[in-house]
ZADO-1210 file (C-alpha; in nm, 4 decimals, padded with zeros to 6 digits):
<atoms>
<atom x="08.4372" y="16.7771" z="08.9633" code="UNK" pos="1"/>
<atom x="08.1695" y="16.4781" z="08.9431" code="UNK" pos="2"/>
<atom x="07.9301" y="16.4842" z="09.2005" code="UNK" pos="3"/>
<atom x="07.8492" y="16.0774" z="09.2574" code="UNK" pos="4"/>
<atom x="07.5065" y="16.1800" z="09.4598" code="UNK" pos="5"/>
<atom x="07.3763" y="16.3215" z="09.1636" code="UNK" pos="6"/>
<atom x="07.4845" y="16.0481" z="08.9154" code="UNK" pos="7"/>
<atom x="07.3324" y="15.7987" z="09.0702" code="UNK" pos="8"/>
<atom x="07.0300" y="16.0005" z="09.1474" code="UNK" pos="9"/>
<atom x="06.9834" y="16.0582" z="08.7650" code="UNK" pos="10"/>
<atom x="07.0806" y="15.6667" z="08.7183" code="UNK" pos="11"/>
<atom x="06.7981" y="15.5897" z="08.9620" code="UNK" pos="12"/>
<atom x="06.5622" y="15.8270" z="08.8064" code="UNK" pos="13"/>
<atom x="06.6131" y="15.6262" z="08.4556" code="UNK" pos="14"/>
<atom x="06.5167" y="15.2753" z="08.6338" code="UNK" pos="15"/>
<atom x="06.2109" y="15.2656" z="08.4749" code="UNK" pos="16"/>
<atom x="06.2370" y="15.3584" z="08.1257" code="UNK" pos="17"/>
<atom x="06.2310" y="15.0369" z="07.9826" code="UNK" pos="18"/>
<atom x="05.9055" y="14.9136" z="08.1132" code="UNK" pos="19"/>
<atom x="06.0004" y="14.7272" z="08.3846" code="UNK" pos="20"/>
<atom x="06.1363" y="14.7904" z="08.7380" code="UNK" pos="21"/>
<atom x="06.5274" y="14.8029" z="08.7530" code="UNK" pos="22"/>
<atom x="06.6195" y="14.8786" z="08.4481" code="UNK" pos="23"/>
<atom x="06.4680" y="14.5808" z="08.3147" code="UNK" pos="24"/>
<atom x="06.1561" y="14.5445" z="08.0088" code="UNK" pos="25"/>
<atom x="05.8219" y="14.3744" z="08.1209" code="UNK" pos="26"/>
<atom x="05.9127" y="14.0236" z="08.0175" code="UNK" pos="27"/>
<atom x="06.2249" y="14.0805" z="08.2667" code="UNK" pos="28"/>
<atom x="06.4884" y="14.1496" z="07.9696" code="UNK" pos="29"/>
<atom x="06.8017" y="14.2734" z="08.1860" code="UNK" pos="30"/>
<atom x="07.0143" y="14.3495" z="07.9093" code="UNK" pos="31"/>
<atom x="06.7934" y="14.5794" z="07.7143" code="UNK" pos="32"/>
<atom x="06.7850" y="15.0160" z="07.6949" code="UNK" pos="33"/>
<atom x="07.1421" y="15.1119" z="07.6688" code="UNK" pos="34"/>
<atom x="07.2650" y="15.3040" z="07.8629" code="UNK" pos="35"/>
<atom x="07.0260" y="15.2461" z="08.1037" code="UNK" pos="36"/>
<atom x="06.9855" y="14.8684" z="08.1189" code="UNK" pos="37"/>
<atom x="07.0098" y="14.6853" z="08.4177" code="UNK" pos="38"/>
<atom x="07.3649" y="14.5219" z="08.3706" code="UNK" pos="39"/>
<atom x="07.4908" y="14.8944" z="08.2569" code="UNK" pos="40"/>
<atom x="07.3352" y="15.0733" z="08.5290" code="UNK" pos="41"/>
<atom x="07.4499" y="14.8160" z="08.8231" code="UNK" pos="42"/>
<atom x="07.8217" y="14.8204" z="08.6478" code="UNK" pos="43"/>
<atom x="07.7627" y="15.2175" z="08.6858" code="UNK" pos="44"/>
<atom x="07.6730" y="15.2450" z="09.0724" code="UNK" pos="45"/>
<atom x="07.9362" y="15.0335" z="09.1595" code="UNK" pos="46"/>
<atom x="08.1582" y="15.2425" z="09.0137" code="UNK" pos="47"/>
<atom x="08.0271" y="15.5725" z="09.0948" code="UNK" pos="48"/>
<atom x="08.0324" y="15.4257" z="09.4972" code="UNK" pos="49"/>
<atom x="07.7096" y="15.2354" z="09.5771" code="UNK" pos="50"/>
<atom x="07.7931" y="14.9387" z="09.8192" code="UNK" pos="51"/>
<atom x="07.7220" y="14.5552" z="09.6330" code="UNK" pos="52"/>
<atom x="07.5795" y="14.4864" z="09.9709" code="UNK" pos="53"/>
<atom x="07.3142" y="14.7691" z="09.8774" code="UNK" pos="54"/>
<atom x="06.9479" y="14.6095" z="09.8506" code="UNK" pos="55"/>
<atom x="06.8975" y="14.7741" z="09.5491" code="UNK" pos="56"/>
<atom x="07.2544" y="14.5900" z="09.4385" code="UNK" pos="57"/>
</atoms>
């Protein structure tokens, strides 16, 4: 069984690896760190549950 609470709490936890805030490098790359860039990760809350109309969406 997945637990989606703890997904995205480890995909949150990863949302500043590459430098920047969200997912993103310092010169505001978005597509950079697989799997934990910011396209990837937003694709990944949506489908683990988190709302679009989130503010971190």
């Amino acid at each position: 069984m997945v637990n989606n609470a703890t997904d995205i709490d480890i995909i949150l936890s990863h949302r500043s690896d590459n430098g920047g805030d969200l997912w993103a490098t310092p010169d505001k790359n978005l597509c950079k760190g697989a799997p934990f860039s910011t396209l990837e990760s937003v694709l990944y809350l949506l489908e683990l549950g988190v709302s679009p109309a989130d503010p971190l969406m």
